[in-house]
MOPAC internal coordinates of N, CA, C and O (Angstrom, degrees):
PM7 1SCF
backbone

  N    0.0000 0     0.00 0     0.00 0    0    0    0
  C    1.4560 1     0.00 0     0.00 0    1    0    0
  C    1.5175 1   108.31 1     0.00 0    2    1    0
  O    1.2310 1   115.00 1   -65.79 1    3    2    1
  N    0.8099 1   127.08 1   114.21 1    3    2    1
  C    1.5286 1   131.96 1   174.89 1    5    3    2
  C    1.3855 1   102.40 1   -66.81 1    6    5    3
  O    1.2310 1   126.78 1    -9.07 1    7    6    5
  N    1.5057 1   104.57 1   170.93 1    7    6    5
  C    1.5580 1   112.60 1  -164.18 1    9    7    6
  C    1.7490 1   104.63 1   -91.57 1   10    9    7
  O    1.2310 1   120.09 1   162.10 1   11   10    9
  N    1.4553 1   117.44 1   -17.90 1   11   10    9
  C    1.6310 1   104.57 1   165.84 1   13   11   10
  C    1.5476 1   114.29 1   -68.07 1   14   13   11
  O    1.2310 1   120.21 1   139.59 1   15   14   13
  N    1.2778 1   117.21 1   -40.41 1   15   14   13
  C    1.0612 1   137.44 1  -170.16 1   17   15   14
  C    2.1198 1   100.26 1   -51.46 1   18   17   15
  O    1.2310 1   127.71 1   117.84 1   19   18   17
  N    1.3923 1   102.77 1   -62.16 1   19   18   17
  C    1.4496 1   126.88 1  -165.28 1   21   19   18
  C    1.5496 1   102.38 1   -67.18 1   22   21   19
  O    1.2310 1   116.80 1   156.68 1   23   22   21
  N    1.4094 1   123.70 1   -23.32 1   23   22   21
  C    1.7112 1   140.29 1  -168.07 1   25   23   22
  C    1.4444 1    91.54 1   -88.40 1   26   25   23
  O    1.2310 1   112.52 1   107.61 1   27   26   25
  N    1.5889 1   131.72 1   -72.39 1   27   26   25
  C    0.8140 1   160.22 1  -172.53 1   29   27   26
  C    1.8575 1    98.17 1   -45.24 1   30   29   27
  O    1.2310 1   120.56 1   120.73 1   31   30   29
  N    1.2388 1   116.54 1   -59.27 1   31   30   29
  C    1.6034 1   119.65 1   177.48 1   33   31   30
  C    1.7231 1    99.85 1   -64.99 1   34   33   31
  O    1.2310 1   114.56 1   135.56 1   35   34   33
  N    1.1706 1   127.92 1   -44.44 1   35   34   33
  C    1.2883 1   140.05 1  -164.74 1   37   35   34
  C    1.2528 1    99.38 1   -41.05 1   38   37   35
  O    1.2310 1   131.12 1   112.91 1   39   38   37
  N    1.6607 1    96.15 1   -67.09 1   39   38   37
  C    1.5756 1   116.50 1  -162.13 1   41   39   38
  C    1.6840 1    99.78 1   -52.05 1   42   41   39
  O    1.2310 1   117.80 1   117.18 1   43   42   41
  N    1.4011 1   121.79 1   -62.82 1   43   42   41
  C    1.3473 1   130.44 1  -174.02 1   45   43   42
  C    1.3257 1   115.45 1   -31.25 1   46   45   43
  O    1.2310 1   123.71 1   115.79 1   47   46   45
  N    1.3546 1   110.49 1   -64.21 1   47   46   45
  C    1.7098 1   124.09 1   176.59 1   49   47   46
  C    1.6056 1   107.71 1   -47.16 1   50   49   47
  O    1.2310 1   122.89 1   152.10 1   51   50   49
  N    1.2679 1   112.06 1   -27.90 1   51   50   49
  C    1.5799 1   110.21 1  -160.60 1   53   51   50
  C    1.7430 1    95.49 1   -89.97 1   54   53   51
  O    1.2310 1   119.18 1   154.49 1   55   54   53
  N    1.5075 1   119.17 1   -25.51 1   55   54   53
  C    1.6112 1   112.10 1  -131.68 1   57   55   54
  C    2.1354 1    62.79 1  -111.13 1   58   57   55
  O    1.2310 1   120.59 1   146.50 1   59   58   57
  N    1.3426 1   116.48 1   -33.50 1   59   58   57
  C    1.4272 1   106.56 1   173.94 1   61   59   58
  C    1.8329 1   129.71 1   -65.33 1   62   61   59
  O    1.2310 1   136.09 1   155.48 1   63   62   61
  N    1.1487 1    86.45 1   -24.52 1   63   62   61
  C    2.0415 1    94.98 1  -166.57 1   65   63   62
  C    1.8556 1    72.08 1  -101.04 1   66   65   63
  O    1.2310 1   100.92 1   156.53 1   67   66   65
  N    0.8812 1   152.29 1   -23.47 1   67   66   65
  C    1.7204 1   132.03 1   171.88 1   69   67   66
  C    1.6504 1   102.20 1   -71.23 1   70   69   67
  O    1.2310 1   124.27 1   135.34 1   71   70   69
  N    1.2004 1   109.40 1   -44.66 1   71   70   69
  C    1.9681 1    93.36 1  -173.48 1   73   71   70
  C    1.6386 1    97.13 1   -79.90 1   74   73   71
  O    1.2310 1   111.52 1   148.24 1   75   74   73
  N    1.0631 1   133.59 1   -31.76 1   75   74   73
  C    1.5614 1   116.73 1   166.59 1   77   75   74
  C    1.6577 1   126.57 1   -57.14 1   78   77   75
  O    1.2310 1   120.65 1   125.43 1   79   78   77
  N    0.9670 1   116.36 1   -54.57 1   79   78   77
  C    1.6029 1   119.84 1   136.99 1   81   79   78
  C    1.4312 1   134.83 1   -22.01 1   82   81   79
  O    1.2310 1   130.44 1   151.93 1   83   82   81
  N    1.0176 1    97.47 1   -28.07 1   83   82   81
  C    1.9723 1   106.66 1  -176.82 1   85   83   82
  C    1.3379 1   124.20 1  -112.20 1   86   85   83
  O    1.2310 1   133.38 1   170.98 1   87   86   85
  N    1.6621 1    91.74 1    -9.02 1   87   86   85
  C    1.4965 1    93.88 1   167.51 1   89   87   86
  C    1.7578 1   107.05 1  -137.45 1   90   89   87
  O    1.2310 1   126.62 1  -101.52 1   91   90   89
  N    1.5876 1   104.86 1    78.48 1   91   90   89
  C    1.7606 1   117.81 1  -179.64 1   93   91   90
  C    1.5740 1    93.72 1   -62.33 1   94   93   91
  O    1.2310 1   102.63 1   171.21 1   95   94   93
  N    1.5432 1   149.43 1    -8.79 1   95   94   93
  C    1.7963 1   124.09 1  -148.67 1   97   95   94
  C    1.8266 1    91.14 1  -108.15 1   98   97   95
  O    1.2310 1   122.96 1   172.46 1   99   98   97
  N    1.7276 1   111.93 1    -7.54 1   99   98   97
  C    1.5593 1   102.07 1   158.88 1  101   99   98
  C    1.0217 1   155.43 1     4.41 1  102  101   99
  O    1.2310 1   130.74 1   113.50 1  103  102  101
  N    1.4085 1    96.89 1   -66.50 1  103  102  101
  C    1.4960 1   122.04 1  -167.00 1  105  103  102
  C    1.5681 1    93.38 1  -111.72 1  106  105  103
  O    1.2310 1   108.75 1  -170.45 1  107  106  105
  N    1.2061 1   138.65 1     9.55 1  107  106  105
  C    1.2836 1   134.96 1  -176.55 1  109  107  106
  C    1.3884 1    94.42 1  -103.22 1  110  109  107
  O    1.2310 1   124.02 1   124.37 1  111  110  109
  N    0.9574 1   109.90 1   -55.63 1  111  110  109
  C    1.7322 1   127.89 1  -174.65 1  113  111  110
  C    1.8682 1    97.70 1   -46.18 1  114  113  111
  O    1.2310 1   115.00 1   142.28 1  115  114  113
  N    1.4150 1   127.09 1   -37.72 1  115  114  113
  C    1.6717 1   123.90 1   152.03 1  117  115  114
  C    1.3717 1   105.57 1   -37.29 1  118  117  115
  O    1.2310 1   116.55 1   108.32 1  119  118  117
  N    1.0398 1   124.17 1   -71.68 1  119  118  117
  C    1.5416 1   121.58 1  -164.61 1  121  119  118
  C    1.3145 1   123.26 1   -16.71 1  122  121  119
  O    1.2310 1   106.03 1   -59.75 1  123  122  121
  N    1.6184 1   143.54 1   120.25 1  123  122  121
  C    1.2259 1   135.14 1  -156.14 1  125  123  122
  C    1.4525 1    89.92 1   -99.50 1  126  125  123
  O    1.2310 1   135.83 1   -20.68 1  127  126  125
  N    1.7428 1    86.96 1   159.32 1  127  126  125
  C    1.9946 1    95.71 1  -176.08 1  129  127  126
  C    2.0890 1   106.51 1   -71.72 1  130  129  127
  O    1.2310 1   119.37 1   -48.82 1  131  130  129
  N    1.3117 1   118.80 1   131.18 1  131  130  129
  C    1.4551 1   114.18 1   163.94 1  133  131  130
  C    1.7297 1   115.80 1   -30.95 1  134  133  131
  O    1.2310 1   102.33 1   -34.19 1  135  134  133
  N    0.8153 1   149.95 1   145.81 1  135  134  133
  C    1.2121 1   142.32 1   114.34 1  137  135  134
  C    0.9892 1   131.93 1   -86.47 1  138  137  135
  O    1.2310 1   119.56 1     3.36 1  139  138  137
  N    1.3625 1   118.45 1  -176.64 1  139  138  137
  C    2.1323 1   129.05 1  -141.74 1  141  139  138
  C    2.0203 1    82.70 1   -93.17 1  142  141  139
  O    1.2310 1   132.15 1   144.49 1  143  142  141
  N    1.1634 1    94.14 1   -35.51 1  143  142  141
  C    1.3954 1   111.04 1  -152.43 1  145  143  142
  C    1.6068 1   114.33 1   -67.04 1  146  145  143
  O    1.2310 1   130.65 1   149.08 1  147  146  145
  N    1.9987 1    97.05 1   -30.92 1  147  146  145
  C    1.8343 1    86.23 1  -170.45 1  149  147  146
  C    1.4395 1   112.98 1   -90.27 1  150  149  147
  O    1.2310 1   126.22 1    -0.64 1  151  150  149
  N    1.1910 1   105.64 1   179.36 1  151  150  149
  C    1.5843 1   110.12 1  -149.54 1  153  151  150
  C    1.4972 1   100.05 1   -89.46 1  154  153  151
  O    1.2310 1   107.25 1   168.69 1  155  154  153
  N    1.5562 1   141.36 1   -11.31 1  155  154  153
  C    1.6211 1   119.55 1   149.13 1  157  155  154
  C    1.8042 1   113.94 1   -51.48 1  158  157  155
  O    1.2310 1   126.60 1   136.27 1  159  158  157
  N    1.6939 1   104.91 1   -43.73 1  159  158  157
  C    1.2488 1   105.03 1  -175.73 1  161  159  158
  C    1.6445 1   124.72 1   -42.43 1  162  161  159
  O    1.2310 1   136.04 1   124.37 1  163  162  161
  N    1.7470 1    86.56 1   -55.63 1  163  162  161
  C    1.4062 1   104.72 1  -163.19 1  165  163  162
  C    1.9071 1    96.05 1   -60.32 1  166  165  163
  O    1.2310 1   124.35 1   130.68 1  167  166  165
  N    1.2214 1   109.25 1   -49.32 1  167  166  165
  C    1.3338 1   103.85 1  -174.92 1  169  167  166
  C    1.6189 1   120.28 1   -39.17 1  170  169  167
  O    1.2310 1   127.22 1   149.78 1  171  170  169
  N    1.3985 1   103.71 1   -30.22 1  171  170  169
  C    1.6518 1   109.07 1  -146.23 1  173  171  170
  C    1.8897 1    96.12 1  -108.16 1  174  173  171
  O    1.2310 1   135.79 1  -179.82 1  175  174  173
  N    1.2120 1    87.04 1     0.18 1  175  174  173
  C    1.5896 1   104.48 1  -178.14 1  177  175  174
  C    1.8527 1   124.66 1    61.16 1  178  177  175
  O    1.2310 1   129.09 1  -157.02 1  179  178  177
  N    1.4529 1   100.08 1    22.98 1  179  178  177
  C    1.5981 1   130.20 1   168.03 1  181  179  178
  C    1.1672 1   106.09 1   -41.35 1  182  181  179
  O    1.2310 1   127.10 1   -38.05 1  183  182  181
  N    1.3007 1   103.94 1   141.95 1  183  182  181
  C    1.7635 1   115.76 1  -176.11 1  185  183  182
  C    1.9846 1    94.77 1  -154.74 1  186  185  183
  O    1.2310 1   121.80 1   -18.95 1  187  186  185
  N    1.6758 1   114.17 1   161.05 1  187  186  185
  C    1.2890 1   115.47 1  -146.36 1  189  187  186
  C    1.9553 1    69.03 1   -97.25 1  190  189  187
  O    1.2310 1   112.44 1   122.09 1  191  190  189
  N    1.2060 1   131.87 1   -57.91 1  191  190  189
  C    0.8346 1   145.11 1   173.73 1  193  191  190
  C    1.6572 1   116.76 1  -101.02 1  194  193  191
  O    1.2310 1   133.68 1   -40.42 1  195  194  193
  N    1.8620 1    91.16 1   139.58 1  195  194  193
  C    1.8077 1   102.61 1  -153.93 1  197  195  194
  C    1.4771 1    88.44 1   -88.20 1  198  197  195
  O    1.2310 1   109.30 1   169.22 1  199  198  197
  N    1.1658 1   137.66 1   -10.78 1  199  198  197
  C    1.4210 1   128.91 1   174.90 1  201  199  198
  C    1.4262 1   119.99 1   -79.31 1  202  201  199
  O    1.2310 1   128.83 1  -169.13 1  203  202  201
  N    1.2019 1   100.60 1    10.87 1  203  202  201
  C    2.1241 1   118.50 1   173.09 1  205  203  202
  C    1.3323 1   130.90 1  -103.59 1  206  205  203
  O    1.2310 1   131.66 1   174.51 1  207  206  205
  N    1.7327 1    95.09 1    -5.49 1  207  206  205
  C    1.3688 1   116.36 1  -166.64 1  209  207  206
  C    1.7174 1   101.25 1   -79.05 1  210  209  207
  O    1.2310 1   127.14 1   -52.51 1  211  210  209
  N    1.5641 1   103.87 1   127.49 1  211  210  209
  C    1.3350 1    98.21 1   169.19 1  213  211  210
  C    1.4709 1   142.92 1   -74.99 1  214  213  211
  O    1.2310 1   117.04 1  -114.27 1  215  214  213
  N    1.2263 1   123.24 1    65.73 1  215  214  213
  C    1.5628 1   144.41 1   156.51 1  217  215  214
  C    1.3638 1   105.57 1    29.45 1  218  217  215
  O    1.2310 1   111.75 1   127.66 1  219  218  217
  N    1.5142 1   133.16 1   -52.34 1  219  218  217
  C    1.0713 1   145.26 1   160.48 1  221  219  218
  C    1.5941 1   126.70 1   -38.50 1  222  221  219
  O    1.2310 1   130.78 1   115.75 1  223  222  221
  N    1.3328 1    96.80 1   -64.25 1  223  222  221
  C    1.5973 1   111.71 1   178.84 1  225  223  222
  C    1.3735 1   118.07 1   -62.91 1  226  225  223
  O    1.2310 1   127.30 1   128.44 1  227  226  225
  N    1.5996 1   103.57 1   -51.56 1  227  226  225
  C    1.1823 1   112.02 1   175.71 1  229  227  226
  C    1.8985 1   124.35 1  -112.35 1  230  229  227
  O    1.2310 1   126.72 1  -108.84 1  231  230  229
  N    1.5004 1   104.69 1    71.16 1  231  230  229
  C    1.7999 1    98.77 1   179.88 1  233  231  230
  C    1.3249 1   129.49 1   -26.60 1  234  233  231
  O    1.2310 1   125.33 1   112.05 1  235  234  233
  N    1.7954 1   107.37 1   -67.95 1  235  234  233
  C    1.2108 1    89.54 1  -174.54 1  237  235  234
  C    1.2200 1   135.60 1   -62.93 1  238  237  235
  O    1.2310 1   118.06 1  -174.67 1  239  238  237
  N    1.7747 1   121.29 1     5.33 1  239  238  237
  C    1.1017 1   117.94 1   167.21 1  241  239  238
  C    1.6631 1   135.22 1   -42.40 1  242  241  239
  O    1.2310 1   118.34 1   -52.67 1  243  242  241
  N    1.4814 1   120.77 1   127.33 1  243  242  241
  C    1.7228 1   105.04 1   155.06 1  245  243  242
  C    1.2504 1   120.73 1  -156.52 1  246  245  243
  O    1.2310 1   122.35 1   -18.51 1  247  246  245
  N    1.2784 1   113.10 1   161.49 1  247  246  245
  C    1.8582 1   117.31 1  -148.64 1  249  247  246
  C    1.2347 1   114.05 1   -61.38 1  250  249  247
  O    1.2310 1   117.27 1   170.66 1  251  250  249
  N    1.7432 1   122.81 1    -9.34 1  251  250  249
  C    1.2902 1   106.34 1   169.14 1  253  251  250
  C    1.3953 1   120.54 1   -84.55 1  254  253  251
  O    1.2310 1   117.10 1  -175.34 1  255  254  253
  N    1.6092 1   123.12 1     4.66 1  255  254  253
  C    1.2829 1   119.03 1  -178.33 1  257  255  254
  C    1.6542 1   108.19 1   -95.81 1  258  257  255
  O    1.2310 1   119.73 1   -38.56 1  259  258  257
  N    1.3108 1   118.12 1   141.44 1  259  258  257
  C    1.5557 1   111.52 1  -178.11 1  261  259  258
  C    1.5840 1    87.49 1  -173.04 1  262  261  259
  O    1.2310 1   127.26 1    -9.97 1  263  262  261
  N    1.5762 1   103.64 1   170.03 1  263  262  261
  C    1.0794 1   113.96 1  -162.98 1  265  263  262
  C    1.4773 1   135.08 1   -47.64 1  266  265  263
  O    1.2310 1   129.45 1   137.12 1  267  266  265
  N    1.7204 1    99.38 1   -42.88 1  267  266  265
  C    1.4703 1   132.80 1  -170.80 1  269  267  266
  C    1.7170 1    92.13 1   -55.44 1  270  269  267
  O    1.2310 1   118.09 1   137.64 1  271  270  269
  N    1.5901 1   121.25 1   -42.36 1  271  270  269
  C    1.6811 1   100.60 1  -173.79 1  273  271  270
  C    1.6887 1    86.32 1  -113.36 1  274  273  271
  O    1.2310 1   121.93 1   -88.69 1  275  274  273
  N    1.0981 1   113.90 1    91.31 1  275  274  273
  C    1.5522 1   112.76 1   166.96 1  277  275  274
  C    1.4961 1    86.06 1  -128.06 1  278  277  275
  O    1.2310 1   121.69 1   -13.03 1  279  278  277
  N    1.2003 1   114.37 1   166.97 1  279  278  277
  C    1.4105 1   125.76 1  -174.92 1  281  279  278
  C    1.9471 1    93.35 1   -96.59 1  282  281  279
  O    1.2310 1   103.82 1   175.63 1  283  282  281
  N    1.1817 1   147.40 1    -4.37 1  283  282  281
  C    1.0175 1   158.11 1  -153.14 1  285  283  282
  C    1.8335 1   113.86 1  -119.83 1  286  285  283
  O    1.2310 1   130.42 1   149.69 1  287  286  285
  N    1.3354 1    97.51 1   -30.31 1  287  286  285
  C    1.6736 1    90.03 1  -174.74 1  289  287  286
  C    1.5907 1   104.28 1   -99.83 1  290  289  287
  O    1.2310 1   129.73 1   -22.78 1  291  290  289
  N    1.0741 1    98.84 1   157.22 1  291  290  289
  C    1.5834 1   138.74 1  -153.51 1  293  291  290
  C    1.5704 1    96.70 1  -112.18 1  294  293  291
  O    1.2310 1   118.93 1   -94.57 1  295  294  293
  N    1.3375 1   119.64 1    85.43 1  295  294  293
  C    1.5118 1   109.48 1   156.66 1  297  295  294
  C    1.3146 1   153.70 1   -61.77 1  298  297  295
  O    1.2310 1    99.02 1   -31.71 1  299  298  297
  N    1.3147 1   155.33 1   148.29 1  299  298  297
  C    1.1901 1   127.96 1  -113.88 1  301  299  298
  C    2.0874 1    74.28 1  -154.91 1  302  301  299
  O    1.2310 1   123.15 1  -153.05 1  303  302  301
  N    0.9712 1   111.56 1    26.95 1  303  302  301
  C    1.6121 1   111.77 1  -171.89 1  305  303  302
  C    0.9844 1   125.66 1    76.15 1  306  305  303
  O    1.2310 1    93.68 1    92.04 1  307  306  305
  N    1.5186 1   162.98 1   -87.96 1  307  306  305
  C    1.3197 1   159.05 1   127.27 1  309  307  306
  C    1.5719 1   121.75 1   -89.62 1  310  309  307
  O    1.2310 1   130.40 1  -142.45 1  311  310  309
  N    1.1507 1    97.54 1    37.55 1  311  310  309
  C    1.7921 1   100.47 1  -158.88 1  313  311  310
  C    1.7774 1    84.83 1   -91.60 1  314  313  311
  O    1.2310 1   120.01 1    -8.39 1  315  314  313
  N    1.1758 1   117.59 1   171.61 1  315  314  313
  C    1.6507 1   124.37 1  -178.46 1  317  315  314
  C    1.8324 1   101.70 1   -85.99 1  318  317  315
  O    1.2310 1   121.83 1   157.22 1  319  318  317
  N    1.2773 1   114.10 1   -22.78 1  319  318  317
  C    1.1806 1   134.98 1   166.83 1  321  319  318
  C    1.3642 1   146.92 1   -79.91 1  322  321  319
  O    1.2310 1   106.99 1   -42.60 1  323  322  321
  N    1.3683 1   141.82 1   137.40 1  323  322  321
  C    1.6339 1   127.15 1  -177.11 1  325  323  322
  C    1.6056 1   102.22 1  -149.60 1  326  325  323
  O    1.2310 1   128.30 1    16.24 1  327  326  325
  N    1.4304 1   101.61 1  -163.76 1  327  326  325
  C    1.7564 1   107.92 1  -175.59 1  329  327  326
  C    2.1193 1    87.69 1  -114.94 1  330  329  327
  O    1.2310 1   140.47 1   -40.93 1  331  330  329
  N    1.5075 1    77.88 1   139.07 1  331  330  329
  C    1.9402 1    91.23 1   147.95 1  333  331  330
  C    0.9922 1   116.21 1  -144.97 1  334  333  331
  O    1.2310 1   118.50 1   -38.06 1  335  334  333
  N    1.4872 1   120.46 1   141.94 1  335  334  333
  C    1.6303 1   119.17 1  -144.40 1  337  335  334
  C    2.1407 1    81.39 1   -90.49 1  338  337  335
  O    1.2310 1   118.16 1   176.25 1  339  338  337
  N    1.0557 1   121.11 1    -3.75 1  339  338  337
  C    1.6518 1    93.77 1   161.73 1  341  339  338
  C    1.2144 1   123.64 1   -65.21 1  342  341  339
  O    1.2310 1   117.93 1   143.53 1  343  342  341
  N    0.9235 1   121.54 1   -36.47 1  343  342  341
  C    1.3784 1   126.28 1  -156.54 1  345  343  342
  C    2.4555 1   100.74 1  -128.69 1  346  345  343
  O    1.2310 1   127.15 1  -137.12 1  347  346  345
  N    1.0890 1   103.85 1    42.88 1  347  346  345
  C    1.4567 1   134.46 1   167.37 1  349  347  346
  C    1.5620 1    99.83 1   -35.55 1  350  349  347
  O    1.2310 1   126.53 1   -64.52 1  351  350  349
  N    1.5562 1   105.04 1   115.48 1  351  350  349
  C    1.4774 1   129.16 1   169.00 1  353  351  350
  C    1.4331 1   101.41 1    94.83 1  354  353  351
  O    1.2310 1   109.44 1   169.14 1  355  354  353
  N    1.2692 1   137.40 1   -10.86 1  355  354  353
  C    1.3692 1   139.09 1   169.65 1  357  355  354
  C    1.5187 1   127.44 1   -87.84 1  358  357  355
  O    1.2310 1   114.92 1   -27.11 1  359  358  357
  N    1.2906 1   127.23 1   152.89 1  359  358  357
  C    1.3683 1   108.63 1   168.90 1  361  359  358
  C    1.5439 1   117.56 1  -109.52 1  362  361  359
  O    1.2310 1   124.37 1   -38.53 1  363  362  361
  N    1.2919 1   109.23 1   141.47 1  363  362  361
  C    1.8818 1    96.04 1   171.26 1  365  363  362
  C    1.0940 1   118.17 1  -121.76 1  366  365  363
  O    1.2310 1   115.16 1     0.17 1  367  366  365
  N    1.3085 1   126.79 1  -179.83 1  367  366  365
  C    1.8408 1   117.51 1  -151.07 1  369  367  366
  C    1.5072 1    86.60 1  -111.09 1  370  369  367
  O    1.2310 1   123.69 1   -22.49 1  371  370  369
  N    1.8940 1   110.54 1   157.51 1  371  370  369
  C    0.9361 1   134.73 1  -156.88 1  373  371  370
  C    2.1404 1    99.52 1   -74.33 1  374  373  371
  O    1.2310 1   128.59 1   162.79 1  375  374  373
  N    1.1504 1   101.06 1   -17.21 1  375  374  373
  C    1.5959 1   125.69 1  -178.51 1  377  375  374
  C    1.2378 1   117.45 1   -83.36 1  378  377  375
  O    1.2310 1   117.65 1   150.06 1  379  378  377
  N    1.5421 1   122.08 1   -29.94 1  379  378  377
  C    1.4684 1   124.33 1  -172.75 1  381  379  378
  C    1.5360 1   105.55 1   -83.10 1  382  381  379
  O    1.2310 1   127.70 1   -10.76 1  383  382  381
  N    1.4007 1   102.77 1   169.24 1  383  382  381
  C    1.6360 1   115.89 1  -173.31 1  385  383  382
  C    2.0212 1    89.49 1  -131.34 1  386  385  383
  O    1.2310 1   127.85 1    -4.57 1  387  386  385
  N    1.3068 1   102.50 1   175.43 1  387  386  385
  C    1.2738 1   103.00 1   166.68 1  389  387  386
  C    1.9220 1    92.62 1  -163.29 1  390  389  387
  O    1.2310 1   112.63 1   -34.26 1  391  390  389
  N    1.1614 1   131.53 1   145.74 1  391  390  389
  C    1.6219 1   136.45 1   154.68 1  393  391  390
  C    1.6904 1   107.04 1    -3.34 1  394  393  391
  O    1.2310 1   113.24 1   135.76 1  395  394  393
  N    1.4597 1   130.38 1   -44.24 1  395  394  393
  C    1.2898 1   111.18 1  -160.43 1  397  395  394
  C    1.3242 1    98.45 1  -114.13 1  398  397  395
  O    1.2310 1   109.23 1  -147.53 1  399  398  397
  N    1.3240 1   137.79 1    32.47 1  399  398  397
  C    1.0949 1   140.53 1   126.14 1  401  399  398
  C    1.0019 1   119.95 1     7.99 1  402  401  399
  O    1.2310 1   107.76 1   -90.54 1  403  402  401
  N    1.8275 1   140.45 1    89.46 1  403  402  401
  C    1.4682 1   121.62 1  -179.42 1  405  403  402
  C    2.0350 1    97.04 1  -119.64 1  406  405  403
  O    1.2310 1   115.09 1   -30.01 1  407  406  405
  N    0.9281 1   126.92 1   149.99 1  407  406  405
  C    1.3391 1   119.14 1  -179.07 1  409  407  406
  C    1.6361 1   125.02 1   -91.79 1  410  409  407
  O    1.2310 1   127.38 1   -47.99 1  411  410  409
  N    1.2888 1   103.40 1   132.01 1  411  410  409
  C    2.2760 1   111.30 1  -154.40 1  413  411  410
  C    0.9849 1    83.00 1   -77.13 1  414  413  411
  O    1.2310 1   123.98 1   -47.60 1  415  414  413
  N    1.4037 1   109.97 1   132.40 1  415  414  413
  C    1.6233 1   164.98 1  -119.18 1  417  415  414
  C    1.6965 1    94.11 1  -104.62 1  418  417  415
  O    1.2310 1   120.10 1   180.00 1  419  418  417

C-alpha cells in the first residue's frame, strides 16, 4: 500500500467513525411506535392520543395531562415521539397518556 493510498484510507476511517459519533439518536430512531393494542399498553391503559382515554375507567384522568408533561417521558428533540422507561424499546407519542401519568416537576 503506498503511503497516498494509506493517508487517503486514514482520513476516511477518521472522517467515518466522526459522523457515527455525531449522530448517537440512530439507533433510537429503530425504536417502533407503542401501540394502543400491546399488552404493557393495554395494561397501563395507554392511548396514542389522551383524548381516547376512557373517562370512566380512568377518573382522575384530564385532557391536559399527556405524555409530553409527564415527569417520565424522555424527549427525543422535536420529534412527536420520546422514550418511557415503562414501556422500554418502544416509542410513544408526545399526545398519549397512560395510568402512571405523574406531572414534570
Amino acid at each position: 500500500m503506498s503511503s497516498t493510498n494509506r493517508r487517503v484510507f486514514l482520513m476516511t476511517v477518521a472522517a467515518g467513525t466522526s459522523a457515527l459519533a455525531a449522530t448517537p439518536n440512530l439507533a433510537l430512531a429503530a425504536d417502533p411506535e407503542l401501540l394502543d393494542t400491546d399488552p404493557q399498553a393495554v395494561a397501563l391503559g395507554y392511548k396514542q392520543n389522551t383524548t381516547q382515554v376512557d373517562a370512566k375507567k380512568y377518573p382522575k384522568h384530564t385532557a391536559d395531562q399527556h405524555c409530553a408533561n409527564c415527569q417520565l417521558f424522555q424527549p427525543m428533540g422535536a420529534a412527536a415521539t420520546g422514550h418511557c422507561p415503562l414501556f422500554a424499546g418502544k416509542l410513544v407519542h408526545t399526545t398519549g397518556w397512560c395510568s402512571a401519568w405523574a406531572k414534570k416537576a
